[in-house]
C-alpha positions as CSV (number, residue, x, y, z in Angstrom):
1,X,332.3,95.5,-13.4
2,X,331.8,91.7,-14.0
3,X,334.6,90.0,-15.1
4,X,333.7,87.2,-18.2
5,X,336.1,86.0,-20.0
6,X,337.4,83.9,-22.5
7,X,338.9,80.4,-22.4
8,X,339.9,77.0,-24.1
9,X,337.3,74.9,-23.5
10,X,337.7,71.0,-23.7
11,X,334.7,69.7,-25.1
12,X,333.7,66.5,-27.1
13,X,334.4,66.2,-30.2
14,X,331.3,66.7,-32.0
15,X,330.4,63.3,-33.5
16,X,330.3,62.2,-29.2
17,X,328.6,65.5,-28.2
18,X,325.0,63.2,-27.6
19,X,327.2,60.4,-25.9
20,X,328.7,62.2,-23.6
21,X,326.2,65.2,-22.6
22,X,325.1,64.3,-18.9
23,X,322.7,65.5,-16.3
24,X,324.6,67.0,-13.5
25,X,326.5,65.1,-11.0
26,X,324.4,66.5,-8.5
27,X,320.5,65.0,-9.3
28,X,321.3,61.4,-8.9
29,X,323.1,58.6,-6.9
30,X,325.4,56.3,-7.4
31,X,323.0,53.6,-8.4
32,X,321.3,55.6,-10.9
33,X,324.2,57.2,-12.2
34,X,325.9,53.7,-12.8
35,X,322.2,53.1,-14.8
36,X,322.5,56.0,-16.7
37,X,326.0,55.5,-18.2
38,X,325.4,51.7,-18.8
39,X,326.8,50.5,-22.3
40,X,327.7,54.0,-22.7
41,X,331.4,54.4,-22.4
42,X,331.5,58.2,-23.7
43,X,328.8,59.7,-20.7
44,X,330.4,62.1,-19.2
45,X,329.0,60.2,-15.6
46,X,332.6,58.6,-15.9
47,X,333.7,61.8,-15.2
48,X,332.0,63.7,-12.8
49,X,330.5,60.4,-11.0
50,X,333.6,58.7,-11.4
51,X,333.2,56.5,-8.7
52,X,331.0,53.9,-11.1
53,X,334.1,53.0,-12.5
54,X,335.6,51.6,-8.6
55,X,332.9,48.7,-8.2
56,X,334.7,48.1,-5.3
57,X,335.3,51.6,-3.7
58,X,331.4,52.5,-1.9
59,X,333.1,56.0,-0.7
60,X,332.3,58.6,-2.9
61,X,334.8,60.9,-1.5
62,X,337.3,58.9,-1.0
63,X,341.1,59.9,-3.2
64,X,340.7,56.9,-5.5
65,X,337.3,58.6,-7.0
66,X,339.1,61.5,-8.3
67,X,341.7,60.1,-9.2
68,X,339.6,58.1,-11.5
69,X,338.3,60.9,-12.8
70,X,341.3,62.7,-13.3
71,X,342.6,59.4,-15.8
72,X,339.3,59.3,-17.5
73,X,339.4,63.2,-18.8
74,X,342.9,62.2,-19.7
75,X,341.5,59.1,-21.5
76,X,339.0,60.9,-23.2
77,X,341.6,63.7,-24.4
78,X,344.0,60.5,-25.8
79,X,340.9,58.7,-27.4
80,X,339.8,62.2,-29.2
81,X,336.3,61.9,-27.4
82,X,337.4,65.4,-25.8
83,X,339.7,68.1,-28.0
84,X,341.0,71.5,-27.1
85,X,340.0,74.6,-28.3
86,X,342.6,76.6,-29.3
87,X,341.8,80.0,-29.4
88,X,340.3,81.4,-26.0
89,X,336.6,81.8,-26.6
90,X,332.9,82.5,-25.2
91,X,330.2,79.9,-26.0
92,X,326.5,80.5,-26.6
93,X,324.8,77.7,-24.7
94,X,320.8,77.6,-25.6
95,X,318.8,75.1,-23.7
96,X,314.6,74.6,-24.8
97,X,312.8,73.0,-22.2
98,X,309.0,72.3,-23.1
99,X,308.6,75.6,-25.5
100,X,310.9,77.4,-23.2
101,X,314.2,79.0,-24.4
102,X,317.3,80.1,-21.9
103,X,320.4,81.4,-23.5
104,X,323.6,82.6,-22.2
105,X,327.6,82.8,-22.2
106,X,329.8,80.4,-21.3
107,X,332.8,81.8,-20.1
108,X,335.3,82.3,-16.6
109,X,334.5,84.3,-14.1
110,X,337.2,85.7,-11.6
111,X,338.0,84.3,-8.3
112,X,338.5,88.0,-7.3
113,X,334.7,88.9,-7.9
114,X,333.4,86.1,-6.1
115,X,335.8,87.2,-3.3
116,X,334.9,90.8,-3.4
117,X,330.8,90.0,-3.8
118,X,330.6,91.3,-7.4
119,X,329.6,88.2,-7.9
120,X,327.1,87.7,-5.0
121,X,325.0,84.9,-3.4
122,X,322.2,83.4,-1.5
123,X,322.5,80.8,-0.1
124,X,324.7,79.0,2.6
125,X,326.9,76.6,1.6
126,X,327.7,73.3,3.6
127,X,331.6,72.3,4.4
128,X,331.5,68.2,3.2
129,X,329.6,69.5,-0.1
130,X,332.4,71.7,-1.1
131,X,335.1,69.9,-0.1
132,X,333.7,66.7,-2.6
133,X,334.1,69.3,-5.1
134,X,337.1,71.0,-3.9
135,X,338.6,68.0,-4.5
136,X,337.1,67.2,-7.9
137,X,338.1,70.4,-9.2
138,X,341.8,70.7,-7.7
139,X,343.2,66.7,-8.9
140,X,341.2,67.0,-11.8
141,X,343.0,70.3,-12.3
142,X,339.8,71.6,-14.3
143,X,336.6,72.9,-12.8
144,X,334.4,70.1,-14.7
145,X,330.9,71.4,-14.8
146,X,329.7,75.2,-14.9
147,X,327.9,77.8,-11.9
148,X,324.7,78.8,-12.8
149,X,324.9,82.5,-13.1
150,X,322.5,85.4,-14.3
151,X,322.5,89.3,-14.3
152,X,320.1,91.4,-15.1
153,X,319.0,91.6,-18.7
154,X,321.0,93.9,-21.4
155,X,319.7,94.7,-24.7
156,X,322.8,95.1,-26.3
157,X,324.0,92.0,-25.2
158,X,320.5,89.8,-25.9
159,X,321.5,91.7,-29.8
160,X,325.1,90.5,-30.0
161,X,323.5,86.4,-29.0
162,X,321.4,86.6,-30.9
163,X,323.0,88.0,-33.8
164,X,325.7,85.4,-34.0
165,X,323.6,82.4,-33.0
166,X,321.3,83.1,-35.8
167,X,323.8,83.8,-38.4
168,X,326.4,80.3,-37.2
169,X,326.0,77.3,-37.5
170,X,326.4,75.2,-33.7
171,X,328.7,72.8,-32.6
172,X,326.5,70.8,-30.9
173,X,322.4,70.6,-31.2
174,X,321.1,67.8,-29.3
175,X,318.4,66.7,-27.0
176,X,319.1,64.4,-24.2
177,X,316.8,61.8,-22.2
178,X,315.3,64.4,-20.3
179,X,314.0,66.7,-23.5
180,X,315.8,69.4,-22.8
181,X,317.3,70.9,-25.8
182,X,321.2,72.1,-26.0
183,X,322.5,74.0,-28.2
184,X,325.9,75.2,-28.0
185,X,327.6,77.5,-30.8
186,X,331.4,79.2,-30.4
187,X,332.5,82.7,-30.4
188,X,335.4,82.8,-31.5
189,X,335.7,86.0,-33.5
190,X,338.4,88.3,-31.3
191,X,336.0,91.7,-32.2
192,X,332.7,89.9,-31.1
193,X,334.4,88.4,-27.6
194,X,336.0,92.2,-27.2
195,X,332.3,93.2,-27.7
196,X,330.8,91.2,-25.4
197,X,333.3,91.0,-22.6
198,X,333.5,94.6,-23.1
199,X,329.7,95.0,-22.2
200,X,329.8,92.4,-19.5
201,X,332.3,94.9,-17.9
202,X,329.7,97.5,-17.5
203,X,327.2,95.1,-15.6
204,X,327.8,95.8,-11.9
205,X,327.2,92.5,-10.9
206,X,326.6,88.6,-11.1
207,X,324.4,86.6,-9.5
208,X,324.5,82.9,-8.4
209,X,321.5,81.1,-9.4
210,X,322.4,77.5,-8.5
211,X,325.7,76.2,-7.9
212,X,326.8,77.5,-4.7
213,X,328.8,75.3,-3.5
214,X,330.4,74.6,-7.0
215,X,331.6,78.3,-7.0
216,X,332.7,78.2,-3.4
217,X,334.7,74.9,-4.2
218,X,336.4,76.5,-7.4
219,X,337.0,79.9,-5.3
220,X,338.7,78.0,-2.7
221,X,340.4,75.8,-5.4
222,X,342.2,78.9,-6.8
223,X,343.2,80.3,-3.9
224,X,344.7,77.4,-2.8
225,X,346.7,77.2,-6.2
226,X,347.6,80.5,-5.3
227,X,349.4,79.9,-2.4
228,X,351.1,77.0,-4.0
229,X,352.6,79.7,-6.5
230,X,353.2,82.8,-4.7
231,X,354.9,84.2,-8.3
232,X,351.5,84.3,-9.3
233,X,349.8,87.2,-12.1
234,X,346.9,86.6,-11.7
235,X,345.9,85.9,-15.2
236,X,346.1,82.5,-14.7
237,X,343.2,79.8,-15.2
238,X,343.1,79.1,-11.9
239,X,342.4,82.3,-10.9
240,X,338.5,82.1,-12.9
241,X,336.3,79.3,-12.7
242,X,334.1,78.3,-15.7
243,X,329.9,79.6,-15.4
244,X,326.8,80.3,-17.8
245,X,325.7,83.4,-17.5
246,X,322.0,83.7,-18.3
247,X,320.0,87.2,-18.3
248,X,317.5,87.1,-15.9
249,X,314.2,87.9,-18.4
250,X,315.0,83.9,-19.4
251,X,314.8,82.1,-16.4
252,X,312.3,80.5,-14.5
253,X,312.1,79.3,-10.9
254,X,309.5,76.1,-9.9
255,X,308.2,76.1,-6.3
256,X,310.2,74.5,-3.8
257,X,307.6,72.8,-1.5
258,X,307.3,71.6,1.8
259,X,305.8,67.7,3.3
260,X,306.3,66.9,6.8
261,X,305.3,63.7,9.0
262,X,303.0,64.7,11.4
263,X,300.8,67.8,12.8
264,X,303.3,67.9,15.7
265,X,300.1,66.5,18.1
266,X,297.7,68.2,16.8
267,X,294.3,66.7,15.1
268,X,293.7,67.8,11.6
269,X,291.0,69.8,13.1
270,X,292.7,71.4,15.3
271,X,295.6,72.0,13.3
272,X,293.3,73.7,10.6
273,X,292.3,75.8,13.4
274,X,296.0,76.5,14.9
275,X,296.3,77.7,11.1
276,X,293.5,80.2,11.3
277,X,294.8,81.9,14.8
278,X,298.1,82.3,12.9
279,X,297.0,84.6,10.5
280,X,295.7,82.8,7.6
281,X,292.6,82.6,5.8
282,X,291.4,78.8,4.7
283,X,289.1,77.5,2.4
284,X,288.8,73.6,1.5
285,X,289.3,73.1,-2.0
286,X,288.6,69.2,-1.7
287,X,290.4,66.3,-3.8
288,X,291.4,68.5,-6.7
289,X,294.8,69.4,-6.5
290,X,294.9,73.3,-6.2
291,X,298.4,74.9,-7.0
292,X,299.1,78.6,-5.6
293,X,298.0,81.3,-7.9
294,X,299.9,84.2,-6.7
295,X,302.4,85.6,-3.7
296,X,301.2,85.3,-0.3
297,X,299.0,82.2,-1.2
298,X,299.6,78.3,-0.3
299,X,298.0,75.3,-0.9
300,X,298.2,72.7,1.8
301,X,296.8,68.9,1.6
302,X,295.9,67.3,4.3
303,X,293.7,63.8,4.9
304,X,293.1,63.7,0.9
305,X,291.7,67.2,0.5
306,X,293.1,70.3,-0.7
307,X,292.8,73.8,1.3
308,X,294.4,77.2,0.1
309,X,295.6,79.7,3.2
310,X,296.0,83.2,2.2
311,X,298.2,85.0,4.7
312,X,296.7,88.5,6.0
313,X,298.5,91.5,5.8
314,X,299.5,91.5,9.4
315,X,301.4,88.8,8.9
316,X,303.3,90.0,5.6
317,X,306.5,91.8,6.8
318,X,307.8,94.8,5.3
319,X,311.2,92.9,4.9
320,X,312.7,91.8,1.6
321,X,313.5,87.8,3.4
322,X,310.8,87.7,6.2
323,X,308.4,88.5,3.3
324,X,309.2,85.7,0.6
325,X,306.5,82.9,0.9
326,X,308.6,80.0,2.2
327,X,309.6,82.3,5.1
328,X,305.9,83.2,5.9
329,X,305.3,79.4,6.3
330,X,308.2,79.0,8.0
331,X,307.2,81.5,10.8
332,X,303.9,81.2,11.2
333,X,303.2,77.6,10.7
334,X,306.4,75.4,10.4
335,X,308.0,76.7,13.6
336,X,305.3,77.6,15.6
337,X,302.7,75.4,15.1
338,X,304.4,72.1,13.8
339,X,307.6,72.8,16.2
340,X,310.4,72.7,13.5
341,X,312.9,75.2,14.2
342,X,315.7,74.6,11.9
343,X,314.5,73.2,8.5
344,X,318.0,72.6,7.6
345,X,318.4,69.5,10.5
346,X,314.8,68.7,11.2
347,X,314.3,65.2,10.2
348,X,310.3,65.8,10.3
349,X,310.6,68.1,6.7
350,X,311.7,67.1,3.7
351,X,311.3,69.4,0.2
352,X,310.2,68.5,-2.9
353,X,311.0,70.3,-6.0
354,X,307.8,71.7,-7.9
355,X,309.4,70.1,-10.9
356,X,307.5,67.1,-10.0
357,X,304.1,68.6,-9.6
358,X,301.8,68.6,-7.0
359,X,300.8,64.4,-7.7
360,X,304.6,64.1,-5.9
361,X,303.1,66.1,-2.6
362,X,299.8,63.7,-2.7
363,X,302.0,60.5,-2.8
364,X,304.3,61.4,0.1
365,X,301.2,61.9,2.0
366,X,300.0,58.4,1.1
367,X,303.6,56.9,2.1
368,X,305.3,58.5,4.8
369,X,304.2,62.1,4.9
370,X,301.3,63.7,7.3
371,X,300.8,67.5,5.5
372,X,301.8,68.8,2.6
373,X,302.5,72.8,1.7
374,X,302.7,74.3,-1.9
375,X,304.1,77.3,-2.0
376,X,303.8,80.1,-5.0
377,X,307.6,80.0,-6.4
378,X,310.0,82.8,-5.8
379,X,310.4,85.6,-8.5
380,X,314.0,86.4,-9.7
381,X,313.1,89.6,-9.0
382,X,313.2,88.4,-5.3
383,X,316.2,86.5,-6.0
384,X,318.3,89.4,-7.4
385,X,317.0,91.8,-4.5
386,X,318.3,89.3,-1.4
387,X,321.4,89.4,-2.6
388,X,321.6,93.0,-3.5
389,X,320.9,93.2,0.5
390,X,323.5,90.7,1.0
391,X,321.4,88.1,2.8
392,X,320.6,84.8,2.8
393,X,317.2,83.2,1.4
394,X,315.3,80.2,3.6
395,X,316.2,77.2,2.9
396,X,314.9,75.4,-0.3
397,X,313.3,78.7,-1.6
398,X,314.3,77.8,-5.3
399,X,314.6,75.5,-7.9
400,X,315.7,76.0,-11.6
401,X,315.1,74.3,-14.4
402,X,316.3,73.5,-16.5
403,X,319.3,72.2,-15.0
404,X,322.5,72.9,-16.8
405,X,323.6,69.7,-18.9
406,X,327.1,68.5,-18.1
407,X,330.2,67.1,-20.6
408,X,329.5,69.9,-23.4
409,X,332.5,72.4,-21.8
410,X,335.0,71.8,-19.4
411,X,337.9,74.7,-18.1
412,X,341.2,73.3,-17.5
413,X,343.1,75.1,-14.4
């Protein structure tokens, strides 16, 4: 069963809802975050980059940071910018991104599931990343922004959304500097949250779409709360930490693509060659950039032209990891040919979300890149079957959008 449940959130009060709504505290630095919430005392930046507020503190991990941000949910509660709910509810959070429309369930999740893999993952998560959040979450005493969840779609759930968000009227509609819509409207009826957590319990399980190390960080968060009260029922906040919950039919993955700075001593020629021997099939494609039309297909530019390598069917493993695309070019041409073993450490590779089209790929080349790669993206399909198999995908093998806005719903501990 998955577990989704009902809470108080603090949100803005709605005449603030476009002030405050953020991006994510993840998709900028300081710099730009300090940009972004200039003359805007309301952003929620002042929360989850708190740090803008300490001109004079440049760690952004250091006590004082969280501290800050601690005060300024507290401010924001005194000043009305943030109320209470007061009766535990779900939210129905819509976002429209270019034509495209996502919609799922804010709610909790339980510390238990994540523990037990009911609530499963994909990715490896890195120790400094979750303890920055770690400590957000536990002196903030509220997990601040959302996990990124889906499951796989239910009809009688997609009926009950629906239903209600076309019969209320929302809290918040609003479109920040991005253009991504939000749209946020709250279930509050006691039958209709029975309903729906009552169908959430027959899903077998929830998946992590993006946010892993925010869900490890509020896991770890309530255990440690845990210990601190042995006496504990486990109905407690702390024992569920706040995620949307998106079917799976709405979301779409971009390509997560690959630039590295040099053909690890190889000529272009040769490397093209090297390519071949490897199992690929190449055809130039010339200055038009040339985006992957289906699985098993790349593009690659190199020296201002365009090629796409199709990988042979020798070289496609029966395997539900060593077949995705990004592992393909991992072990046939990354590794082998190029000499990068571990793209996690290797200086030589960095990624480049397909977000920012293939123009992004070109201009790395012209500034500090040798090769690009464009992969086709991952399906969810894929997604949902890796961790079904309990495993762990590449690497940069996906990347959402749109991202989850931040500031609209915040779970207090």
């Amino acid at each position: 069963m998955a577990i989704v449940r009902p809470f108080k959130a603090i949100r803005p009060a709605q005449e603030y809802a476009d002030k405050v709504a953020s991006l994510p505290y993840d998709v900028m630095n300081r710099k730009e975050a300090s940009q972004m919430a200039e003359g805007n005392p309301y952003s929620f930046l002042h929360i989850c980059r708190s740090e803008i507020d300490l001109p004079q503190q440049e760690d952004p991990y250091d006590r004082s940071v969280y501290e800050k941000a601690k005060s300024n949910i507290a401010d924001f509660l005194e000043k009305g910018v943030f109320i209470q709910d007061e009766t535990p509810s779900l939210y129905i959070y819509r976002q429209v991104m270019d034509g495209r429309v996502q919609t799922g369930i804010v709610g909790t999740v339980s510390v238990d599931e994540y523990q037990n893999n009911t609530i499963k993952k994909h990715e490896f998560t890195r120790v400094e990343k979750e303890l920055d959040r770690i400590n957000h979450f536990d002196i903030c005493n509220a997990n601040t922004e959302p996990v990124f969840l889906t499951y796989r779609d239910d009809k009688r759930i997609r009926v009950l959304v629906e239903g209600w968000a076309a019969a209320k009227e929302p809290v918040y509609d609003l479109t920040t500097e991005d253009g991504i819509q939000h749209t946020l409207w709250v279930v509050d009826d006691p039958k209709t949250v029975e309903s729906l957590t009552g169908l959430f319990g027959e899903i077998p399980a929830l998946y992590i779409a993006d946010g892993h190390h925010r869900s490890a960080s509020a896991c770890k968060v309530g255990l440690k709360r845990r210990e601190e009260h042995p006496d504990y029922t486990g109905d407690e906040e702390f024992n569920f930490f706040m995620a949307v919950v998106f079917p799976d039919a709405d979301l779409h993955i971009f390509d997560y693509n690959r630039v590295v700075k040099d053909l690890g001593g190889n000529t272009a020629e040769a490397f093209i060659e090297k390519i071949k021997e490897a199992g690929f099939e190449v055809e130039k494609k010339g200055s038009e950039a040339y985006r992957p039309e289906e699985k098993h297909c790349f593009a690659m530019f190199l020296e201002d032209n365009w090629y796409k390598l199709t990988a042979k069917d020798e070289i496609i493993p029966d395997h539900v990891i060593d077949s995705l695309d990004v592992a393909i070019l991992q072990n046939n041409v990354l590794n082998p040919i190029l000499g990068i073993e571990d793209p996690r450490t290797d200086k030589r590779i960095d990624f480049v979300g397909g977000i920012r089209g293939l123009s992004e790929l070109e201009k790395r080349c012209h500034e500090d890149m040798k090769v690009a790669f464009a992969v086709h993206p991952v399906e969810i399909a894929d997604l949902l079957a890796v961790s079904d198999h309990d495993m762990v995908m590449p690497p940069k093998s996906t990347w959402f959008e749109p991202k989850l806005g931040s500031g609209l719903f915040v779970h207090s501990l």
